[in-house]
N, C-alpha and C positions, 0 to 999 in steps of 0.2 A: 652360206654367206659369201658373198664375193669378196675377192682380195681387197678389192679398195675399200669395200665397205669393215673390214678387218684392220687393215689399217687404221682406217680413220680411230676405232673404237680402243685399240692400243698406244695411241696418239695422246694418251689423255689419262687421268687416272690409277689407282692404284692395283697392279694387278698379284696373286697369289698361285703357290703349288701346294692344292690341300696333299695332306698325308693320305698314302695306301693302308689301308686298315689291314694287319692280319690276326691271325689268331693267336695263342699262345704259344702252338707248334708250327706256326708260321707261314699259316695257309692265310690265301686271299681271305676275306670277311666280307662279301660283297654288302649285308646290313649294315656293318660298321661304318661303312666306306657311304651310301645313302644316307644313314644318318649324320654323318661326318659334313656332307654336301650338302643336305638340310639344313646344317646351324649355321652356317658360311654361306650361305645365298645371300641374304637378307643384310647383308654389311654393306654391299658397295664395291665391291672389288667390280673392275672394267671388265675384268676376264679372268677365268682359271683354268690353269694349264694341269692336266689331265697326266695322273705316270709323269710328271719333271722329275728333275732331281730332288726334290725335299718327296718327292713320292715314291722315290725308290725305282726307278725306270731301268738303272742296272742291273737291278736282280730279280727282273721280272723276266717270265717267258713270255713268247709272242701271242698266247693265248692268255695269259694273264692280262695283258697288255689289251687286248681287244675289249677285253670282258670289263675291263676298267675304265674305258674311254664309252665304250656303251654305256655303262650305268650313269657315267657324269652326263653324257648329251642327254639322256632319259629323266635324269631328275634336275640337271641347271640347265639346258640349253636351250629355251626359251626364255629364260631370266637371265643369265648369263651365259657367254660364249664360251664355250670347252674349247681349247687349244691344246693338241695332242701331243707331247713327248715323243721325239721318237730317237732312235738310237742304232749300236752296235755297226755290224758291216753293210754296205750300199744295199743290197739284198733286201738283209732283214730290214728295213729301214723303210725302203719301199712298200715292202707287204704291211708292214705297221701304219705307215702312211694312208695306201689303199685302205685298209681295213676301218682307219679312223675315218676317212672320207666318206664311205659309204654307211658309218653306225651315224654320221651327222655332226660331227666334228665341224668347227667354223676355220680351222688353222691349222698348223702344225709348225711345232718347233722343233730344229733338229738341236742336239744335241752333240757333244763331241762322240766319233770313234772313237773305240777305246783302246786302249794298250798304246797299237802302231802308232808311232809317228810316219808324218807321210809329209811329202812335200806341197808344197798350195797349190801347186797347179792340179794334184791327187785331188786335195780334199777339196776346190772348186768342183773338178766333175764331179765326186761324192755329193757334195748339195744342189747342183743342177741334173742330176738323174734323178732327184726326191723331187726336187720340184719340176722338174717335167714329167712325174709320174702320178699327179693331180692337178686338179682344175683350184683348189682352193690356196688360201695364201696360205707363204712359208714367213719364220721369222727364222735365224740361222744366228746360233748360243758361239761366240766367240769365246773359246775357254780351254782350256788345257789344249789336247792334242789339236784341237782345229781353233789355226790360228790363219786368220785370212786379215791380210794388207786391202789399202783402196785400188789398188790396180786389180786384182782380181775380183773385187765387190763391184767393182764398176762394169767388169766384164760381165760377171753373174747376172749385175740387174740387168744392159740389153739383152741377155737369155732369156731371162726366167722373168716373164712381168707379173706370174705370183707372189718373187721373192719381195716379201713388203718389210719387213722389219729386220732388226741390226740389234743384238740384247748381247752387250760384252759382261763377262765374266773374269777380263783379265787384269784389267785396273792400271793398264797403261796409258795414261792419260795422254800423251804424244800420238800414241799409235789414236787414240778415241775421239781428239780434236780434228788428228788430219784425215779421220772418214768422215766423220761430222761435216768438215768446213768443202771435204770434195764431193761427197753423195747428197748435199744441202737437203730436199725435200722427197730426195727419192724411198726414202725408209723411215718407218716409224724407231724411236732410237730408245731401247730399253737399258736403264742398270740391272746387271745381274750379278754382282759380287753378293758373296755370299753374309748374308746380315745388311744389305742394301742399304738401313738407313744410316748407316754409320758414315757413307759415302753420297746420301743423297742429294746435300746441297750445292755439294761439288762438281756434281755430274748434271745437275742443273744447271749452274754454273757456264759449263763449256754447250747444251742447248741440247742436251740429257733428261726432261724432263721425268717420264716416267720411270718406275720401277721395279719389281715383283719382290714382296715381302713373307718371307719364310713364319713370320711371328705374328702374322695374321691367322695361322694356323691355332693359336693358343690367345693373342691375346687380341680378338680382333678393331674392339674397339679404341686401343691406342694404339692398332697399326695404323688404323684411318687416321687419328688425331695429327699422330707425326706427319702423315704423309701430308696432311692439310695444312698444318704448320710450315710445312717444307713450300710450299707452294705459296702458300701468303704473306711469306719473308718474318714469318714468328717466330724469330730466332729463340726469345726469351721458353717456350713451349719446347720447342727442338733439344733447347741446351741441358731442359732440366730433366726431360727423358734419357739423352745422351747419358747424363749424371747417373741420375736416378737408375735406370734400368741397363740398354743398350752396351755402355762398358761395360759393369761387373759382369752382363751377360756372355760378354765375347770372352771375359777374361775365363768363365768356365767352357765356353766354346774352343776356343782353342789352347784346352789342355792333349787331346787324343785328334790326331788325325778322323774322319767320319764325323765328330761330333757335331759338324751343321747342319748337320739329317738328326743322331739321336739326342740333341737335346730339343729338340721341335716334338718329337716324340713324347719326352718326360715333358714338356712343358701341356703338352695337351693332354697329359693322363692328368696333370696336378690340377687343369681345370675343372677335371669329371668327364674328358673324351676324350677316353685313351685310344688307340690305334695300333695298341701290341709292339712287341718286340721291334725291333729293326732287324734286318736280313744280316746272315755275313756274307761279306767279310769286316758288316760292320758292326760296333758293340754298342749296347747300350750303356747309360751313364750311373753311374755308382751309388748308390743310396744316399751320402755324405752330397753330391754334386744334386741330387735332387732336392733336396731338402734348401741348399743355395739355394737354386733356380727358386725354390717355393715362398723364401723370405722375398726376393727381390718382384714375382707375381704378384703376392698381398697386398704390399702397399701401391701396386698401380689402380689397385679397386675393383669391384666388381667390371663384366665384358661384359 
């Protein structure tokens, strides 16, 4: 897919990071992960990102990583666009890059380095070596360690005219208006805070349309709903999800640092598609917190 035409298709619509299926000793399940791909075609999401973070891109190796961006272009990427995860140091990052490029990946989203803090001007040339190290579009995860201003996005884009898209994760709305109102149609402009809908209207609001939802992974029929509502100005729809679901959600989401990876996890064993453990150094959710999660599932209805 060419960048613009990647663009365009992120421009628009609800997009998702299905879950990495493992096993119970915590190997890849490449079945799991096919059929996982399988149930989640067929909703509507614009695009799905391949190894994100709700897929565990951290604690994955670089062969895991391949093997997992293969199978998604193999079984959605002609129905939907696979957008790769990518991560760790410039290096590995690159070869991940390459690797998704050539299994037929449409994108690639970088994600933050981990650990190091670095300076922007570091982590600008960290994202214009990934993206001059492929012909197809990048979208670049503003979020923890990689924290890039409009002076260096602005530099990036006359670089890199694959870099298409702008997906913040940090919920600084000051910093997200003045890339918004300085990079105006240069980037397709995603929400990536974690639980997205809880912030969607908002980030609409300042000309944030899109979003990627973690909870299409379990519940996928009211992630569409919401997201539709969101777009339609249905606030009445919005507010009683909000209620209804979305808080008490976060309210067990953010008990344990990790938990906006392993209750995605519980939330899609309690539909009937579990995906196995979560990696460490992150834990899964309690019995007691599942069994919540499974009262507040019920009453949104069959998916």
């Amino acid at each position: 897919m060419e960048p613009q035409a990647l663009k365009a298709v992120v421009s628009e619509g609800l997009l998702s990071f299905p879950l990495t299926d493992f096993t119970a000793d915590g190997t890849f399940d490449p079945g799991g992960y096919a059929r996982r791909l399988e149930w989640l075609k067929p909703y509507g999401a614009s695009a799905l990102f391949a190894a994100g973070g709700t897929g565990e891109l951290f604690s994955l190796t670089p062969d895991e990583h391949k093997s997992i961006v293969s199978l998604a272009v193999e079984v959605c990427g002609k129905e939907v666009p696979i957008i790769a995860g990518v991560g760790y140091s410039t290096r590995i990052a690159i070869e991940m890059a390459q690797a998704a490029e050539k299994a037929g990946a449409a994108g690639i989203l970088v994600l933050p380095h981990y650990l190091t803090e670095a300076d922007q001007d570091g982590v600008a040339a960290h994202v214009e070596a990934i993206c001059k190290s492929v012909g197809i579009g990048v979208i670049i995860y503003n979020r923890a360690t990689c924290k890039l201003g409009a002076d260096r996005l602005a530099r990036l884009a006359e670089r890199c005219p694959n870099l298409i898209g702008f997906k913040d994760g940090l919920g600084d709305i000051e910093l997200m208006t003045t890339i918004r109102r300085r990079m105006g149609d240069r980037f397709s402009y995603l929400g990536g805070l974690p639980t997205a809908e809880v912030y969607a209207a908002a980030y609409r609001a300042i000309g944030v349309p899109v979003y990627s939802s973690a909870v299409f992974n379990f519940i996928p029929r009211t992630a569409m709903e919401f997201y539709r509502a969101v777009a339609s100005g249905d606030t009445a729809t919005t507010d009683r999800l909000l209620d209804q679901f979305f808080l008490p959600y976060l309210a067990i989401r953010n008990r344990k640092a990790g938990y906006a990876v392993s209750i995605v996890k519980a939330g899609a064993a309690i539909v009937g598609r579990p995906a196995g453990p979560v990696r460490a150094p992150l834990v899964d959710c309690t019995p007691a917190e599942v069994e919540e999660l499974r009262a507040l599932i019920e009453v949104l209805g069959p998916q």
